[in-house]
C-alpha positions in Angstrom: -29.9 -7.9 -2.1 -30.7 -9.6 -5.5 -33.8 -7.8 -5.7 -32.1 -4.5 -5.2 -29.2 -5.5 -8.2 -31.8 -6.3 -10.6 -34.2 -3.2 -10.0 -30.9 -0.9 -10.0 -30.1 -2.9 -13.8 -33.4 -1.6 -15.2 -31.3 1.8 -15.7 -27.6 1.2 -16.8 -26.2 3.4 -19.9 -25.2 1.6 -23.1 -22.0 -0.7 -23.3 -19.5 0.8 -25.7 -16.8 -2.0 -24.6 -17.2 -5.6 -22.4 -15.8 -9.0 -22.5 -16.8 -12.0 -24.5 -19.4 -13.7 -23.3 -17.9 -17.1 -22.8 -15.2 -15.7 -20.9 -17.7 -13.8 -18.7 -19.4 -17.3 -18.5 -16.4 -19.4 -17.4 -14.2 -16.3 -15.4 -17.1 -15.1 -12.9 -20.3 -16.8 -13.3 -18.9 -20.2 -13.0 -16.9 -19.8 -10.0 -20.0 -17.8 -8.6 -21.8 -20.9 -8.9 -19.2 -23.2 -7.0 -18.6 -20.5 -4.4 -23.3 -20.8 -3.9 -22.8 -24.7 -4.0 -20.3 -24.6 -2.0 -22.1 -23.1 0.8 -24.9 -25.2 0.1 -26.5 -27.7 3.1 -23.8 -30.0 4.8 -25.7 -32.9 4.1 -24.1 -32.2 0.5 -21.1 -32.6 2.2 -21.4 -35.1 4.9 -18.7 -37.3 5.2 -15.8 -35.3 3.5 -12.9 -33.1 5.0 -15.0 -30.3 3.4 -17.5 -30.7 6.2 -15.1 -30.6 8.9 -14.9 -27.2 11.1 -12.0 -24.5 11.2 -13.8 -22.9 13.9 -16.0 -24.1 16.6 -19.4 -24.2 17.0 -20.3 -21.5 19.1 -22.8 -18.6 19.3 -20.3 -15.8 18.9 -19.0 -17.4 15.8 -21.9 -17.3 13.7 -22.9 -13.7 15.4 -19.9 -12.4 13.8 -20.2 -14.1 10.6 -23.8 -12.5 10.4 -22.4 -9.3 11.4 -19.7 -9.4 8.3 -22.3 -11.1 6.2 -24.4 -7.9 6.2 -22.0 -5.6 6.6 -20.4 -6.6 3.2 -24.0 -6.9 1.7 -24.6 -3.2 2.9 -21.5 -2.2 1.5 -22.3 -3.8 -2.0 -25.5 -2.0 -2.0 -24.4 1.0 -1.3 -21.6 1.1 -3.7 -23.7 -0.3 -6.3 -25.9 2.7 -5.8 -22.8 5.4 -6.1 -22.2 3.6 -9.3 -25.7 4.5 -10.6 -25.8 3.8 -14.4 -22.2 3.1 -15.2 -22.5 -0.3 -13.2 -22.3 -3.7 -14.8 -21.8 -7.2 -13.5 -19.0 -8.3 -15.8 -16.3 -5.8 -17.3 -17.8 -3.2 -19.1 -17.2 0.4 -20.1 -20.1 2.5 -20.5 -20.8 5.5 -22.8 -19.9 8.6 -21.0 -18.6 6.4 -18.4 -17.9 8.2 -15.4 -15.0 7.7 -12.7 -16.8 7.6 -9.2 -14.1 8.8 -6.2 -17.3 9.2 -3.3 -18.0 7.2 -0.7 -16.4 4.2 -0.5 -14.8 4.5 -3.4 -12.6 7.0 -1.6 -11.1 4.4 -0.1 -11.0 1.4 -2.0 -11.5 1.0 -6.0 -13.7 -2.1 -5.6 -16.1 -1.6 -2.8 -19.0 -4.0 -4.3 -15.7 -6.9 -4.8 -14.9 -6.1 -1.7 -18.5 -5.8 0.2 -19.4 -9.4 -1.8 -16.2 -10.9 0.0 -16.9 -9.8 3.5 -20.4 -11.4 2.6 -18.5 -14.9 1.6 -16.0 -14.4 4.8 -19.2 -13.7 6.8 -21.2 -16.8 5.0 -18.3 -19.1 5.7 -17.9 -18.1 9.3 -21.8 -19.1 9.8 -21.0 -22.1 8.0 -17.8 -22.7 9.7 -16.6 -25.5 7.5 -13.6 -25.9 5.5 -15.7 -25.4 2.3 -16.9 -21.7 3.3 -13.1 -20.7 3.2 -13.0 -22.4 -0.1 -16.1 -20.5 -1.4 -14.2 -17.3 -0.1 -11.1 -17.7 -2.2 -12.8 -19.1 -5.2 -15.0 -15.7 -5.4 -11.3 -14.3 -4.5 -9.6 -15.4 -7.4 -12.1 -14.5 -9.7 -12.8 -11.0 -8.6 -9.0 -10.7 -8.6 -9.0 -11.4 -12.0 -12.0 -9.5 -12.9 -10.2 -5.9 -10.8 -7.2 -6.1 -13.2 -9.1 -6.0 -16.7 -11.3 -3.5 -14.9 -8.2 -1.1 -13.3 -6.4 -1.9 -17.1 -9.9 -0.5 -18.9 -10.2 2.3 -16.5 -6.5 3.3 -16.9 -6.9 3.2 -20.8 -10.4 5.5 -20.4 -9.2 7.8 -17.8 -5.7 7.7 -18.4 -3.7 10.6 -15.5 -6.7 11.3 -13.4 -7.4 7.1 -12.8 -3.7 6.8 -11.9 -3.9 9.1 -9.2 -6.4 7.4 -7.9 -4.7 4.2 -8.2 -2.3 6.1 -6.1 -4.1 7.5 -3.6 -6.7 4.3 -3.1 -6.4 -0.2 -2.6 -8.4 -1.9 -4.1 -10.1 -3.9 -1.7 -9.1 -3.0 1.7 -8.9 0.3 2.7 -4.5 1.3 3.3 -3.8 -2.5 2.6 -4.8 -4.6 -0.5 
């Protein structure tokens, strides 16, 4: 999947509007980082309430954390391929931006947020350790963050037609959230 977001990069249009850089740094890289160490080996983790279980230990458990783990990856991909050139990994308007309404976007507004959270719930799962729910709402609260400067930007660029869409769409889960 990383290989995939930095080959797709190579290609993006020019930034006409993004964030500052420290607050990129501290808002979504920095929790990114806790949310990976986090799920790092338990050994890191031995000995704490951290490393104790919310779900056993059984076979179907981490079949359907690998199930959503994928899924979510899939669904980031594929998003982040509708989003061709306009895409960025912090808050960003492009030149000629362009509002995408096709494939899963014409359900949810943030289909890579919400693919690279069914990863973490999928990761967690696997894991099945306290601190995999604790990666998941980490990544949570920054994406949520991240979603309303983006929806406020795209309202400001695309003003009546982004409304509707507001209106017709969730943001991360298709008729609920």
């Amino acid at each position: 999947m990383a290989l995939f977001w930095l080959w797709s990069a190579r290609s993006v249009k020019r930034t006409s509007r993004t964030e500052p850089i420290l607050l990129q740094l501290v808002v979504y890289w920095l929790p990114l980082l806790v949310a990976f160490l986090l799920l790092g080996p338990s050994a890191w983790f031995q000995g704490s309430v951290l490393n104790e279980r919310f779900i056993p230990k059984a076979a179907w458990a981490k079949g359907l954390g690998l199930a959503l783990a994928v899924s979510g990856a899939l669904l980031a991909c594929w998003s982040r391929h509708l989003l061709g050139r306009n895409w960025s990994s912090v808050v960003q308007l492009k030149h000629d931006h362009a509002l995408i309404e096709s494939g899963p976007y014409r359900y949810i507004r943030h289909p890579i947020y919400a693919g690279l959270l069914l990863a973490f719930l999928g990761t967690a799962l696997k894991v099945g350790d306290w601190r995999g729910l604790i990666a998941v709402s980490v990544v949570l609260a920054s994406f949520w963050r991240k979603l309303g400067i983006e929806e406020r930007w795209l309202g400001e660029e695309f003003g009546h037609a982004y409304a509707a869409y507001k209106r017709r769409t969730k943001a991360l889960v298709p008729g609920i959230l």
